[in-house]
C-alpha positions in Angstrom: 29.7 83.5 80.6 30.6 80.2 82.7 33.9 80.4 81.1 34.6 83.8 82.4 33.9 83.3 86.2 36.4 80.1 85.6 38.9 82.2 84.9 37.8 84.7 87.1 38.1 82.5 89.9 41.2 80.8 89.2 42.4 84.5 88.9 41.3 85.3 92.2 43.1 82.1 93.8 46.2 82.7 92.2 46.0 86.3 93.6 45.9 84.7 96.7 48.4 82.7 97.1 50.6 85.0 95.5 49.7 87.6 98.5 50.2 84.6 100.9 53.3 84.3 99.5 54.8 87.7 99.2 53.6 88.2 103.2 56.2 85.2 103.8 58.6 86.2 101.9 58.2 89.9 104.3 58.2 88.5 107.3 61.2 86.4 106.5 63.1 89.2 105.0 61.8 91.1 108.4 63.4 88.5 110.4 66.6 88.4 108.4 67.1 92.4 108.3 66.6 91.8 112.6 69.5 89.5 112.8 72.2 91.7 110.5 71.1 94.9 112.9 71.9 93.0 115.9 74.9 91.7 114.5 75.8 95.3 113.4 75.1 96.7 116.6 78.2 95.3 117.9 80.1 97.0 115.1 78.2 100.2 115.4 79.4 100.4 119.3 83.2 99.4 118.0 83.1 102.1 116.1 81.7 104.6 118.5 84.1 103.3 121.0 87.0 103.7 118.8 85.8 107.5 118.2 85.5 108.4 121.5 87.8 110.4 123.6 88.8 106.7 125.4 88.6 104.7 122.6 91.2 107.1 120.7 93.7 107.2 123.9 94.0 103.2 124.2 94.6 103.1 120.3 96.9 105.6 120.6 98.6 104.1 123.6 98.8 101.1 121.8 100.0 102.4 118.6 103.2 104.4 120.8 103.9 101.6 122.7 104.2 99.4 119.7 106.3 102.3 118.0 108.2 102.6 121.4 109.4 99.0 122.1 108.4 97.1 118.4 106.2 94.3 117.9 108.9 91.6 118.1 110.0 92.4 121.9 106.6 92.9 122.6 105.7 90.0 121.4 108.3 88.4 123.6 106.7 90.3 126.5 103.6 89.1 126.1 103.2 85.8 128.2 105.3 87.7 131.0 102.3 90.4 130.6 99.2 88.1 130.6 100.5 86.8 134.1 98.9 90.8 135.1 95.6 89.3 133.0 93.9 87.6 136.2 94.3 90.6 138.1 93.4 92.9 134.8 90.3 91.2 133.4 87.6 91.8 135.7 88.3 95.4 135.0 88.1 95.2 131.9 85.0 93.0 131.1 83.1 95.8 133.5 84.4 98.6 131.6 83.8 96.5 127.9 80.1 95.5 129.0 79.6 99.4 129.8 80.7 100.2 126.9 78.8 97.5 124.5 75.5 98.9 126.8 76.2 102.5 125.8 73.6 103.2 122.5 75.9 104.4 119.6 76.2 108.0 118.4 75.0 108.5 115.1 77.7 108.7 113.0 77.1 111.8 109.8 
């Protein structure tokens, strides 16, 4: 009989450590799956940027002009270009922080 509630016991105990343990392991895997979905976020919003009606007219734009004057000359144009970028990049970093605040469509 003394032998039983022993074992009992040390039954018990190991029961509850091993329910400590798996709440841990929860809350670390909660804190984990946190991080990746904010890291996805940003990907999710790419992707909704690139589908929308904007998103597909710069890619587009960019895709013709590469077609239009090829990827060596404008390569060559480039540092003559990012003299505009001053001017340029105030614009753009309000219409990119817009678009990174905008919640993502679901996509399917």
């Amino acid at each position: 009989m003394n032998l039983h509630r022993h074992t009992d016991g040390q039954l018990l105990a190991r029961k509850e450590l091993l329910v400590l343990r798996s709440d841990l392991l929860r809350a670390g895997l909660q804190q984990d799956g946190t991080t990746i979905g904010q890291k996805l976020l940003f990907a999710d919003r790419t992707v909704a940027y690139a589908r929308s009606r904007t998103g597909r007219f710069v890619i587009a734009g960019s895709a013709i002009l590469i077609l239009l004057v090829g990827p060596r000359r404008l390569l060559r144009m480039a540092p003559r270009m990012l003299i505009a970028w001053p001017t340029v990049q105030p614009l753009f970093w309000r219409y990119l922080q817009g678009v990174l605040r905008s919640q993502p469509r679901n996509i399917g």
